[in-house]
C-alpha positions as CSV (number, residue, x, y, z in Angstrom):
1,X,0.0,0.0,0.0
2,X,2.6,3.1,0.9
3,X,5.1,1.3,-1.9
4,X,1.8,2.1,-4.3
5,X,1.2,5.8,-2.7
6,X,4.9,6.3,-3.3
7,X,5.0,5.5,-7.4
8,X,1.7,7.6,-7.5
9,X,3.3,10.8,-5.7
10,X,6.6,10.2,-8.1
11,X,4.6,9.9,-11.1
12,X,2.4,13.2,-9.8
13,X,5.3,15.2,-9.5
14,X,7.2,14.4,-12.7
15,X,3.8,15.0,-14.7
16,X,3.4,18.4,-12.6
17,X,6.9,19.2,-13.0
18,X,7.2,19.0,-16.3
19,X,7.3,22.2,-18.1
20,X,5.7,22.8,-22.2
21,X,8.4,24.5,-24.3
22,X,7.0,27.6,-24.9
23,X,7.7,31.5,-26.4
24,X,9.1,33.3,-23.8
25,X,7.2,36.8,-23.1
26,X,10.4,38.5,-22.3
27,X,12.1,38.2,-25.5
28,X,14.1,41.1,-26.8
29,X,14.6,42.3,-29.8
30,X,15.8,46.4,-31.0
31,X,19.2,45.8,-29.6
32,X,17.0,45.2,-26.1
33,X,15.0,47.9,-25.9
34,X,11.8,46.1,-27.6
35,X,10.2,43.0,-26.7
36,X,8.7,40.4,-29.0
37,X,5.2,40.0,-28.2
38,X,1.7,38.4,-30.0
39,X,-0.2,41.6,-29.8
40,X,1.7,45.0,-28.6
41,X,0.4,47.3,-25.4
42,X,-1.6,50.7,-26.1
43,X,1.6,52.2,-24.7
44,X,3.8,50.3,-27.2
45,X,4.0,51.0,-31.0
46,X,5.0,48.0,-33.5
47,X,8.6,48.4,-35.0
48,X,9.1,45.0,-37.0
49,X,8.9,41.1,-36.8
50,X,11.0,39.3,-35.2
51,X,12.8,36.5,-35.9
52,X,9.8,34.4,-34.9
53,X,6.9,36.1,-36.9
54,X,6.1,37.7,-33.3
55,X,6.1,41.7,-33.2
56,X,8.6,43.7,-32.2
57,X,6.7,46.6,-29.7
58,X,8.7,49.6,-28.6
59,X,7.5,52.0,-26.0
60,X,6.7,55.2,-27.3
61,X,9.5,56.6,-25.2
62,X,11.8,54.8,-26.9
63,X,10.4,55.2,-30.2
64,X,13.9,56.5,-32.7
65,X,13.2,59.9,-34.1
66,X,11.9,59.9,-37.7
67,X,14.7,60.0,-40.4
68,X,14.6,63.1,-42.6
69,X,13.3,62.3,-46.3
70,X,16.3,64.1,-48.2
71,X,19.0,62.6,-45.1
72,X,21.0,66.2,-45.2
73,X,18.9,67.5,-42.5
């Protein structure tokens, strides 16, 4: 009887322990400042994809200046 309770806690705890493989939330992308996400925050804009199809959302803080149309400005 406890030899039976033992295998079922082991087996419990190796199903519970195991952990999916999954896309982080926290991964980075516009030389860190961005992070990859499915959908980005109202206080984030969308920058480009990343290597994973995910989007790359930048704060709007962070957000680079625009680049001048004729580049001499």
């Amino acid at each position: 009887m406890a030899m039976t309770q033992l295998l079922l806690l082991l087996v419990a705890l190796l199903v519970l322990g195991h952990v999916p493989p999954g896309r982080s939330e926290f991964k980075r992308c516009w030389k860190g400042q961005g992070a990859c996400r499915t959908y980005c925050t109202r206080q984030e804009t969308y920058m480009h994809l990343c290597p994973d199809a995910s989007l790359c959302c930048l704060s709007y803080a962070l957000k680079p200046p625009p680049v001048p149309k004729n580049g001499y400005e």
